[in-house]
LOBA-103347 format. One record per atom (N, C-alpha, C): residue in three letters; x, z, y. Coordinates in nm, 2 decimals. Each point is the difference from the previous one (the first is absolute). Layout:
[pt ALA,[X,Z,Y]]
...
This chain:
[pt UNK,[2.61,-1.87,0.73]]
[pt UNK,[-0.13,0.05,-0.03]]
[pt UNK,[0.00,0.04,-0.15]]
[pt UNK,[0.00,0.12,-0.04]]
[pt UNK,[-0.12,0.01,-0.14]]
[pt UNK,[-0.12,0.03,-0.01]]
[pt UNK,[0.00,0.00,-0.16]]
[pt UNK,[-0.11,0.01,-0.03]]
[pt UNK,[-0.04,0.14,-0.08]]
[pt UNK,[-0.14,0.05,-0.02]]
[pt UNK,[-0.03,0.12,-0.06]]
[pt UNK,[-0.14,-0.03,-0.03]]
[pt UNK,[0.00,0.07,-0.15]]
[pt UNK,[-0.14,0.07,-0.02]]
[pt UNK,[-0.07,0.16,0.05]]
[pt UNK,[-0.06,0.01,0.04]]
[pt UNK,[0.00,0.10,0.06]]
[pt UNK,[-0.16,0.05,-0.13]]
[pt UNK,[-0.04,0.11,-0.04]]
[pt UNK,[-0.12,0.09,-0.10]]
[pt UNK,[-0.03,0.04,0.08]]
[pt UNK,[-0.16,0.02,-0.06]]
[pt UNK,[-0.09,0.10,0.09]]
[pt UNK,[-0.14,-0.03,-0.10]]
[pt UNK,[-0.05,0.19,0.02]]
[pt UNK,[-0.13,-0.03,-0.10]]
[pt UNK,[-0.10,-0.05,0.13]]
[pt UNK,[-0.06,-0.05,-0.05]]
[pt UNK,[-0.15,-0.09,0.06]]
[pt UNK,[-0.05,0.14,0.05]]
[pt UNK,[-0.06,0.07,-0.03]]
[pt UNK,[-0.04,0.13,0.00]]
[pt UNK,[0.07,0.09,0.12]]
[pt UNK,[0.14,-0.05,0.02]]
[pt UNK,[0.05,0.09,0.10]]
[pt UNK,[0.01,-0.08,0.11]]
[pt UNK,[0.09,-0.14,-0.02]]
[pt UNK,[-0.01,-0.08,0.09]]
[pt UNK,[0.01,-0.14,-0.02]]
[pt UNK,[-0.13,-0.07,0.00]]
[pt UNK,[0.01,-0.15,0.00]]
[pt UNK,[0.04,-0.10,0.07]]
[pt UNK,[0.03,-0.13,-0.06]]
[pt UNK,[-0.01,-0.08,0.12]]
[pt UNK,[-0.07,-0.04,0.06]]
[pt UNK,[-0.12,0.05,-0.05]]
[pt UNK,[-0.12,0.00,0.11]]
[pt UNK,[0.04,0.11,0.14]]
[pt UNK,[0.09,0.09,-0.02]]
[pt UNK,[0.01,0.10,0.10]]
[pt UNK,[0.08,-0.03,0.10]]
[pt UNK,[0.09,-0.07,-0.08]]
[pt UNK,[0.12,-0.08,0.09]]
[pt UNK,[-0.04,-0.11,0.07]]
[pt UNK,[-0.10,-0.08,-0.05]]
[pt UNK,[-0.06,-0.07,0.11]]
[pt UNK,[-0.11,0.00,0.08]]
[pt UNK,[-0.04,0.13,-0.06]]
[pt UNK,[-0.08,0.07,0.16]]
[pt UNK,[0.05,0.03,0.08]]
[pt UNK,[0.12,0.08,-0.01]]
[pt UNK,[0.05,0.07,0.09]]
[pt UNK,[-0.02,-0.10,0.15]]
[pt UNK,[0.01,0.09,0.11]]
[pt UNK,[0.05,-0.08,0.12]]
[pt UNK,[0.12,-0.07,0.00]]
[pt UNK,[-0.05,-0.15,0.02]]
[pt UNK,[0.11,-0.10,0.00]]
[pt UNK,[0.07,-0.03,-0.13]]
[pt UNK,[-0.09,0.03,-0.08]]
[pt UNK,[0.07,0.02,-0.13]]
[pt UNK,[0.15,0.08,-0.07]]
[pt UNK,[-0.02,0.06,0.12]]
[pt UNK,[0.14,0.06,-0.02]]
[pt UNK,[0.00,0.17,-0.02]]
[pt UNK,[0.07,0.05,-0.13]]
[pt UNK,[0.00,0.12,-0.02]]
[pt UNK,[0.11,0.10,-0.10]]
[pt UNK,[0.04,0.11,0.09]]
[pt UNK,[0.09,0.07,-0.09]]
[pt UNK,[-0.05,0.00,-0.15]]
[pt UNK,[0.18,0.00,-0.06]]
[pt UNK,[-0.01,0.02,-0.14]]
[pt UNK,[0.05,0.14,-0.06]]
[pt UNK,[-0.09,0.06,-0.03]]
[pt UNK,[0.11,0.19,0.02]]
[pt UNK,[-0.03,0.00,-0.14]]
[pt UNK,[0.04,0.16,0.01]]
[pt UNK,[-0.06,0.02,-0.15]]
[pt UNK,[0.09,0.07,-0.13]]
[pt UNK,[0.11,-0.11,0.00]]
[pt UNK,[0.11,-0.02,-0.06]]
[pt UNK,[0.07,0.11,-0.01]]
[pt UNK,[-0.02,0.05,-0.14]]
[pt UNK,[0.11,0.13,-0.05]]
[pt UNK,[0.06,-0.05,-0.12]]
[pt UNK,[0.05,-0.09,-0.04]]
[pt UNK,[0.10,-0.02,-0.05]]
[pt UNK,[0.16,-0.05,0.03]]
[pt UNK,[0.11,0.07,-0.02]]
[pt UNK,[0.15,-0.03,0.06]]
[pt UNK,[0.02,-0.12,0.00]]
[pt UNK,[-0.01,-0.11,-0.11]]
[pt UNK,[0.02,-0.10,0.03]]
[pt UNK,[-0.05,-0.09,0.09]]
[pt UNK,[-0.14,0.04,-0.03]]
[pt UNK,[-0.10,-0.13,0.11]]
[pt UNK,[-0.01,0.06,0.15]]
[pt UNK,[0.04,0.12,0.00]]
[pt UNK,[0.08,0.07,0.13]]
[pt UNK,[0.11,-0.11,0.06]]
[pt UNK,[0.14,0.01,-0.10]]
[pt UNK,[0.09,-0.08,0.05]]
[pt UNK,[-0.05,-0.16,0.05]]
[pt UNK,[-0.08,-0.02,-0.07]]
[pt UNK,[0.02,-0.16,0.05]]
[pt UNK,[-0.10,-0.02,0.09]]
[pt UNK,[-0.12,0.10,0.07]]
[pt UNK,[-0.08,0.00,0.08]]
[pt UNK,[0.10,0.04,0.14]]
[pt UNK,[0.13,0.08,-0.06]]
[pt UNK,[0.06,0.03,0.13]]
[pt UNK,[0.11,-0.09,0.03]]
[pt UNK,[0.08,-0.02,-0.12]]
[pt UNK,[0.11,-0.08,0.01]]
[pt UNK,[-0.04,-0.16,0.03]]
[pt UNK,[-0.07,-0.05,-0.09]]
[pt UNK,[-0.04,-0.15,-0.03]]
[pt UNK,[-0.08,-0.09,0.08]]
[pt UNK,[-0.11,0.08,-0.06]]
[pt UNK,[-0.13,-0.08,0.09]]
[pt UNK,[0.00,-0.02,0.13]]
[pt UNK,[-0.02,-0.10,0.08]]
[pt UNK,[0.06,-0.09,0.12]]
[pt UNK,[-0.15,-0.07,0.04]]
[pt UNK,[-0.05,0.04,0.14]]
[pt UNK,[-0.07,-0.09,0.07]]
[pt UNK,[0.02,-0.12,-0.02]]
[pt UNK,[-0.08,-0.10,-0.04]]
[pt UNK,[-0.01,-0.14,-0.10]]
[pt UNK,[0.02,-0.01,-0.11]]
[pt UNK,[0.03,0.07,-0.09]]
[pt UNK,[0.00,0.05,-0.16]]
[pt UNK,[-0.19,-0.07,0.00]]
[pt UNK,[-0.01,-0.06,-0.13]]
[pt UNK,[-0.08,0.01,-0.05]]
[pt UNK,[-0.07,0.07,-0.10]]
[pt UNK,[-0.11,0.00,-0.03]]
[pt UNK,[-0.06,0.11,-0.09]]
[pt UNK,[-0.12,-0.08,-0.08]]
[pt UNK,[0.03,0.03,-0.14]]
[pt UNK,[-0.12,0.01,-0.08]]
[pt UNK,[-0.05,0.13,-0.01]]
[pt UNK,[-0.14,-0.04,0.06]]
[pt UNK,[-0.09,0.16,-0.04]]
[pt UNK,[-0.07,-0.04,-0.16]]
[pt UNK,[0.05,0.16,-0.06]]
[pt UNK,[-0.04,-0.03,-0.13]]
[pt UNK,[-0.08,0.15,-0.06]]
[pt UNK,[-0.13,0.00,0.02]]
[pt UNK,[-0.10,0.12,-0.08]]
[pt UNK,[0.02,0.04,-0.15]]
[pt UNK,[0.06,0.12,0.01]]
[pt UNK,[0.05,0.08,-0.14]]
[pt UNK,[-0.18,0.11,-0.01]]
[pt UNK,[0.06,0.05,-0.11]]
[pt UNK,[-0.09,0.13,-0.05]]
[pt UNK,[-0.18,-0.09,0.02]]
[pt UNK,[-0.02,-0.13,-0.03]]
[pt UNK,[-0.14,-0.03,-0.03]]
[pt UNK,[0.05,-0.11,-0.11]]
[pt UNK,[-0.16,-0.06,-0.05]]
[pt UNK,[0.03,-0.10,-0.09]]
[pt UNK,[-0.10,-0.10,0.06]]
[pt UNK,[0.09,-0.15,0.01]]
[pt UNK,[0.11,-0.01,-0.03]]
[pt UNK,[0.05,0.04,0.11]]
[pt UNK,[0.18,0.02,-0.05]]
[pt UNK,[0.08,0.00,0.11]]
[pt UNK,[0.04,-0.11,0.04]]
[pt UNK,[0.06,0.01,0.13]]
[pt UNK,[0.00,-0.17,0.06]]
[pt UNK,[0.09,-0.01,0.10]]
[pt UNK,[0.07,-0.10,0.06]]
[pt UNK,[0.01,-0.07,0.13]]
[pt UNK,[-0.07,-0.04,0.04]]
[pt UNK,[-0.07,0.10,0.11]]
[pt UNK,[-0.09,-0.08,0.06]]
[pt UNK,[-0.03,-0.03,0.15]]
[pt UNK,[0.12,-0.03,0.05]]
[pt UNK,[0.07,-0.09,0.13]]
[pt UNK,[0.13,0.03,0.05]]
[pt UNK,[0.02,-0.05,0.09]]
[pt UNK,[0.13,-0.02,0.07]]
[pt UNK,[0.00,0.13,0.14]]
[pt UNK,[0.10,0.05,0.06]]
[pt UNK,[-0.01,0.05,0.15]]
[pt UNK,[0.15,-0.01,0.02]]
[pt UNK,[0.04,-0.01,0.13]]
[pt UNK,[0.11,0.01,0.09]]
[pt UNK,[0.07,0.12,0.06]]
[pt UNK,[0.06,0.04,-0.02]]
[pt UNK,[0.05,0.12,0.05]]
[pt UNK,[0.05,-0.04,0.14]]
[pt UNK,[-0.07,0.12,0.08]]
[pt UNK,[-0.04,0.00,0.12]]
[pt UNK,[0.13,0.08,0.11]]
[pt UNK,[0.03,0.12,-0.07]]
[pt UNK,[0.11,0.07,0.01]]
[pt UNK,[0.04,0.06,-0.11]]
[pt UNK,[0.17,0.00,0.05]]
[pt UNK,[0.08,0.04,-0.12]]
[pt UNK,[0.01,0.17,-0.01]]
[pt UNK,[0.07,0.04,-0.12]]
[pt UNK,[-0.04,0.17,-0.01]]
[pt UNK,[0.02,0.06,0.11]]
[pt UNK,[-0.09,0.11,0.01]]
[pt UNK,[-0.01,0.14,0.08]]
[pt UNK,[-0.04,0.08,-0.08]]
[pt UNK,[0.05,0.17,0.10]]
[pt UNK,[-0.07,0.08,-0.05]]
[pt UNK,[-0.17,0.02,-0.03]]
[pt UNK,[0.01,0.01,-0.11]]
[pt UNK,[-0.11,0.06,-0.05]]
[pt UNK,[-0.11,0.09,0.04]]
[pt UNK,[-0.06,0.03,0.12]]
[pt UNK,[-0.05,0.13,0.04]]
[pt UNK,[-0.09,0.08,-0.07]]
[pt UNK,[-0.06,-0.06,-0.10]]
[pt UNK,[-0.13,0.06,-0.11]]
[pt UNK,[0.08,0.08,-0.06]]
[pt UNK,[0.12,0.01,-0.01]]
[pt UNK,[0.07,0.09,-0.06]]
[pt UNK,[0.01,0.15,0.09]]
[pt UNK,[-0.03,-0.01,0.14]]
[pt UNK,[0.05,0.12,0.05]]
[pt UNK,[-0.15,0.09,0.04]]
[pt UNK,[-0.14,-0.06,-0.08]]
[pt UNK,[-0.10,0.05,0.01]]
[pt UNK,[-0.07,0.05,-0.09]]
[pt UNK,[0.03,0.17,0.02]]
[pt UNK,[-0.06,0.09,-0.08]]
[pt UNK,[-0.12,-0.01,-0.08]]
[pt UNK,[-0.07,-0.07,0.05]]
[pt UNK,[-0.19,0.03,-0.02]]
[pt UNK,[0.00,-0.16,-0.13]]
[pt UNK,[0.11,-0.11,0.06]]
[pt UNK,[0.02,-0.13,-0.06]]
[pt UNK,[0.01,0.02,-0.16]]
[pt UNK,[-0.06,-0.16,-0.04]]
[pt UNK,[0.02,0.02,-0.15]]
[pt UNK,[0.14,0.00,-0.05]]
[pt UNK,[0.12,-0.08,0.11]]
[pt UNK,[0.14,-0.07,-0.03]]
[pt UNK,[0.06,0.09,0.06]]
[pt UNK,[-0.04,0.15,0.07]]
[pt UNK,[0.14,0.13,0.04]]
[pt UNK,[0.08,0.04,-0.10]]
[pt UNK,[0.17,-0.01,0.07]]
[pt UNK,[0.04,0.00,-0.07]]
[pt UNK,[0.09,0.11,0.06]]
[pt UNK,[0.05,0.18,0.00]]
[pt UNK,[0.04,0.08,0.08]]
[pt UNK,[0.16,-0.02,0.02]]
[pt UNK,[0.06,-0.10,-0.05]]
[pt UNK,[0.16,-0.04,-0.03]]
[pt UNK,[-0.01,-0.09,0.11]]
[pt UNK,[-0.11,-0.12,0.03]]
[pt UNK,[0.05,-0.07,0.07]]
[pt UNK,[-0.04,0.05,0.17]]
[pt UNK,[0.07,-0.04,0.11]]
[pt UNK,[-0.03,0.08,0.14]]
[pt UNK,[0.02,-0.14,0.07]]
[pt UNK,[-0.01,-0.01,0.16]]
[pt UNK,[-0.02,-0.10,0.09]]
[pt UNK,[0.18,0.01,-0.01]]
[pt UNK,[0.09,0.11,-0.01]]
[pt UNK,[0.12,-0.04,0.01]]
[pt UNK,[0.08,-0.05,-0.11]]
[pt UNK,[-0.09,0.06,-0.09]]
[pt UNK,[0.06,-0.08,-0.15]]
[pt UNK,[-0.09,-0.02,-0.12]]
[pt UNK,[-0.04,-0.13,0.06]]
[pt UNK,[-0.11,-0.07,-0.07]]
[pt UNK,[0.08,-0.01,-0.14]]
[pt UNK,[-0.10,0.05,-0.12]]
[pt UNK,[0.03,-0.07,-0.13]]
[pt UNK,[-0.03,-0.12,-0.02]]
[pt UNK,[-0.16,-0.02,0.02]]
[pt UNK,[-0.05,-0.15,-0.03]]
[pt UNK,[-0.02,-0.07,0.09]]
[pt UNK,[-0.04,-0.13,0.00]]
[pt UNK,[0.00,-0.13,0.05]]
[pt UNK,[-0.11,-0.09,0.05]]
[pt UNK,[-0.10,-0.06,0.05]]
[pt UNK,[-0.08,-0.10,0.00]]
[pt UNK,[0.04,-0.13,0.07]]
[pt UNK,[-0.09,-0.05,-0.03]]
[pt UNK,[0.00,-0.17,0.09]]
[pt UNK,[-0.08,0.01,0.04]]
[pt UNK,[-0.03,-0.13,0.13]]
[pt UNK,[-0.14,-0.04,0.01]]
[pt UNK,[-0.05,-0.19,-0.08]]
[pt UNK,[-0.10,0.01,-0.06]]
[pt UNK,[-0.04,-0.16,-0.01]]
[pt UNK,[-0.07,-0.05,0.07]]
[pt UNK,[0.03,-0.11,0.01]]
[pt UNK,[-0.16,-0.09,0.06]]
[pt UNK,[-0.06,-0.09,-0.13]]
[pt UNK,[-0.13,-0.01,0.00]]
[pt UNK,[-0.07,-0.10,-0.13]]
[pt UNK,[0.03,-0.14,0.02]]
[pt UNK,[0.04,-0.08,-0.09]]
[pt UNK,[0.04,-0.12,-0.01]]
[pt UNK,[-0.13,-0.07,-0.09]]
[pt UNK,[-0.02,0.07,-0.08]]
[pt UNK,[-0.10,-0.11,-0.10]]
[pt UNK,[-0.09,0.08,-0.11]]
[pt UNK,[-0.10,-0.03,-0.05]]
[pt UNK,[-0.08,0.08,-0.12]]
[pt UNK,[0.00,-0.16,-0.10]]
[pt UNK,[0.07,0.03,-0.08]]
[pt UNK,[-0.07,-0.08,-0.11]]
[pt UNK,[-0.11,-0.03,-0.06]]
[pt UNK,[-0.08,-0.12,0.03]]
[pt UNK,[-0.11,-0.03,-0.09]]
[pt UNK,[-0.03,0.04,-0.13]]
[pt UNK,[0.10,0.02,-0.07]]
[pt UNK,[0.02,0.05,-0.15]]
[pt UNK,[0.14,0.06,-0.01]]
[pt UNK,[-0.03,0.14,-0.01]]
[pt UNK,[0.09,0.09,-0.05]]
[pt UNK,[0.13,-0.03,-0.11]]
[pt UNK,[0.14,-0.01,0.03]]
[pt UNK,[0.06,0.00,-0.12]]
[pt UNK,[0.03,0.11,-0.06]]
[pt UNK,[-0.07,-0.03,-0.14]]
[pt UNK,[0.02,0.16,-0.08]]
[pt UNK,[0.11,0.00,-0.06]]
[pt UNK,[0.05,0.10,-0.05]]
[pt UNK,[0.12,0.01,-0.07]]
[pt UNK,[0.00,-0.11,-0.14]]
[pt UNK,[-0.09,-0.02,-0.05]]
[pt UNK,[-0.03,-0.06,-0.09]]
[pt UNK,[0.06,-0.13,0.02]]
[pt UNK,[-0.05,-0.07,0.10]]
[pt UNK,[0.06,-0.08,0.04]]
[pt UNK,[0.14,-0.07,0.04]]
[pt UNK,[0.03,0.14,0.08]]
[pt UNK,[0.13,-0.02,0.05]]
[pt UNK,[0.12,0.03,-0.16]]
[pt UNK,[-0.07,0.06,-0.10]]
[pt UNK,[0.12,-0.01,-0.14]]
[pt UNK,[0.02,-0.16,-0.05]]
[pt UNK,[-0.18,-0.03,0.09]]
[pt UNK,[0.00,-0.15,-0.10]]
[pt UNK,[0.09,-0.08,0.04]]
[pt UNK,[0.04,-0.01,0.15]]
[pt UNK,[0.08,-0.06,0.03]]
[pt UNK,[0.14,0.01,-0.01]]
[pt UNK,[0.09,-0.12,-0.03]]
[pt UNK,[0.13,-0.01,-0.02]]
[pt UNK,[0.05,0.02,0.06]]
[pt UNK,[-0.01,-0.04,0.17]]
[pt UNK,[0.11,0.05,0.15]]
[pt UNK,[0.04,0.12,0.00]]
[pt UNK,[-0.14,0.09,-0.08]]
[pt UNK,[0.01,0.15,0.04]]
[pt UNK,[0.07,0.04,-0.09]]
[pt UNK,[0.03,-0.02,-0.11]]
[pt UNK,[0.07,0.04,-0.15]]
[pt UNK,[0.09,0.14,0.09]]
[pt UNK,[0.05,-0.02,0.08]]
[pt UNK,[0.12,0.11,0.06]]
[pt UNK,[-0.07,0.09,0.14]]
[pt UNK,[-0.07,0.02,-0.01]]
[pt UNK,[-0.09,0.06,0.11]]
[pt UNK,[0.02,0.15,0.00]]
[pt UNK,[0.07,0.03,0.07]]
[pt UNK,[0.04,0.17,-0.01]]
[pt UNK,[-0.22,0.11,-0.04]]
[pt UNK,[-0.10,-0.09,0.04]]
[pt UNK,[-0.11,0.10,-0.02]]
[pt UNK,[-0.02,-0.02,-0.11]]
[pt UNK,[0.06,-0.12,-0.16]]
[pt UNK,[-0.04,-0.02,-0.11]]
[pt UNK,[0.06,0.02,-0.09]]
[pt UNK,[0.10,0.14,0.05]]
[pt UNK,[0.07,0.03,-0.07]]
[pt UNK,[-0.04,0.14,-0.02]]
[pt UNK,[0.03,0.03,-0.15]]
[pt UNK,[-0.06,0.12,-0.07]]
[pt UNK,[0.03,0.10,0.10]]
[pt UNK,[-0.11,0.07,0.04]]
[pt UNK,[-0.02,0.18,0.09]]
[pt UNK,[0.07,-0.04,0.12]]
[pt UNK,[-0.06,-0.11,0.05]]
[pt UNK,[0.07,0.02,0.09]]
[pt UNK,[-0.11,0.01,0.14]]
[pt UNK,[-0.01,0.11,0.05]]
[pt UNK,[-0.07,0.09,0.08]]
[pt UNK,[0.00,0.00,0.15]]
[pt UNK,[0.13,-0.07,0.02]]
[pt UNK,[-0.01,0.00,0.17]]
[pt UNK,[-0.11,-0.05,0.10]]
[pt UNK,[-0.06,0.09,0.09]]
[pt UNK,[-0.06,-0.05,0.12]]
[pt UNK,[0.06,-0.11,0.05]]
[pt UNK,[0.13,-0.01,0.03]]
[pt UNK,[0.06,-0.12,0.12]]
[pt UNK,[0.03,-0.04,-0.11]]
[pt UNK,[0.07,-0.15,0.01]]
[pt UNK,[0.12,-0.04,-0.14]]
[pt UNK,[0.02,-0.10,0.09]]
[pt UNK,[0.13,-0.04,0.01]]
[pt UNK,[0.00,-0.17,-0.01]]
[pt UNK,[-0.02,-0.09,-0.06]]
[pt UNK,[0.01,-0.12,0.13]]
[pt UNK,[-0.06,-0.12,-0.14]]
[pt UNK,[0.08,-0.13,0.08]]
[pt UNK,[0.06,-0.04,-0.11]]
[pt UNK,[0.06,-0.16,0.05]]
[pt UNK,[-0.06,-0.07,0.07]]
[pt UNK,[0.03,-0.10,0.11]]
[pt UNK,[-0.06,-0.07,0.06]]
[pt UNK,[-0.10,-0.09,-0.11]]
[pt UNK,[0.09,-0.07,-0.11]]
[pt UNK,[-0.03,-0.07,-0.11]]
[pt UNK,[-0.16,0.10,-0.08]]
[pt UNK,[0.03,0.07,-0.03]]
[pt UNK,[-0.11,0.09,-0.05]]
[pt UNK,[-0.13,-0.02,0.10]]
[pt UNK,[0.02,0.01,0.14]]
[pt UNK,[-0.09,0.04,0.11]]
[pt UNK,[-0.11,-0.14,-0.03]]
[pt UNK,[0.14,-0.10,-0.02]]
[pt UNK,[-0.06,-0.15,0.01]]
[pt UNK,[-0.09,-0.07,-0.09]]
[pt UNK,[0.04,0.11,-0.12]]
[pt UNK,[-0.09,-0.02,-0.12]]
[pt UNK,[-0.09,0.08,0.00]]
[pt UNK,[-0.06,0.07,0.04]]
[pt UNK,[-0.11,0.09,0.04]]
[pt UNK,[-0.08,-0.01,0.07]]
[pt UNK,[-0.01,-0.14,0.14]]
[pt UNK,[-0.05,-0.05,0.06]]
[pt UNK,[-0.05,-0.13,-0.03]]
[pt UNK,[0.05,-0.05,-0.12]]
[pt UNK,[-0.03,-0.10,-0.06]]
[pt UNK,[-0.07,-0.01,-0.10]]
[pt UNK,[0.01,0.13,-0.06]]
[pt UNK,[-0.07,0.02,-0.11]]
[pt UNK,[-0.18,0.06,0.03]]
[pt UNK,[-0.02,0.03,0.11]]
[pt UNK,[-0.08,0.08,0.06]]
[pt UNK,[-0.10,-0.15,0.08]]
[pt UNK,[0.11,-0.07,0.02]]
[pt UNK,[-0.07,-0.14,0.09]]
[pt UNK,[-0.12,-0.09,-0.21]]
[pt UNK,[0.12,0.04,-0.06]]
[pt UNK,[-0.07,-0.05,-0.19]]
[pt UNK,[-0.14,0.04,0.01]]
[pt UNK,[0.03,0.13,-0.01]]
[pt UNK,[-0.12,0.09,-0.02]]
[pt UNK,[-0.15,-0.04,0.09]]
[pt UNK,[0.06,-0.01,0.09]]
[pt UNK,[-0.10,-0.01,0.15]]
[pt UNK,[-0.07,-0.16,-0.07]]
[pt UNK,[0.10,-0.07,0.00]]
[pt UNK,[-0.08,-0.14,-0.05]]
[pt UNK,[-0.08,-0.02,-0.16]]
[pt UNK,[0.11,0.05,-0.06]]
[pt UNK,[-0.11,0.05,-0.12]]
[pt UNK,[-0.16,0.08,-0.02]]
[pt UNK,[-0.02,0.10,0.16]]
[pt UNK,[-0.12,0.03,0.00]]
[pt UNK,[-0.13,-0.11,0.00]]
């Protein structure tokens, strides 16, 4: 099993959306970038875990956990014209991009914001606290994952 953070603006798709969905469970599309392509196609593995973490608001945050439900497939939002995510390179025979599906695991009581997560030590090496670093998917050490659930359980009691 790994682990991943997976981005998303609140505005496009929350974890409020992911845990509406039916059964809580819902594709992750979207994704036009090469790298977070590769690891959505190569990597990411039904039982991987996931921190959902809301970019582009303030604050930004971790703000829960989900399970990946199924591992990459093609992408179909790519092959629809009228779609925000068409893309005319990729086809049903040769898909460029990638999605998963999740299911919701958890909402945090209190959001870990980036703030936070610098403050902590575990994280000191955390591929998202590193200067520009932009990726939608990224991985994250099991160790990392572990400190982000803990730190989040702080917070929650601190309220």
């Amino acid at each position: 099993m790994k682990h991943w953070l997976f981005k998303s603006e609140p505005s496009t798709y929350a974890i409020d959306d992911l845990r509406s969905a039916p059964g809580g469970t819902d594709h992750w599309d979207g994704i036009r970038n090469y790298q977070a392509r590769n690891f959505l196609r190569d990597e990411v593995q039904a039982g991987d875990r996931v921190l959902f973490y809301h970019s582009s608001t303030t604050p930004t945050a971790v703000v829960g956990t989900a399970r990946v439900a199924r591992g990459g497939y093609p992408d179909h939002t790519a092959w629809d014209p009228d779609g925000d995510h068409f893309d005319p390179r990729s086809t049903a025979d040769k898909p460029v991009w990638y999605m998963v599906d999740l299911t919701f695991e958890e909402k945090f009581p209190v959001p870990v914001t980036m703030e936070a997560l610098r403050a902590e030590p575990a994280l000191k090496e955390m591929m998202l606290l590193r200067k520009g670093m932009r990726l939608s998917v990224q991985p994250v050490t099991a160790a990392e994952f572990e400190a982000v659930l803990k730190l989040a359980r702080r917070l929650a009691q601190a309220e």
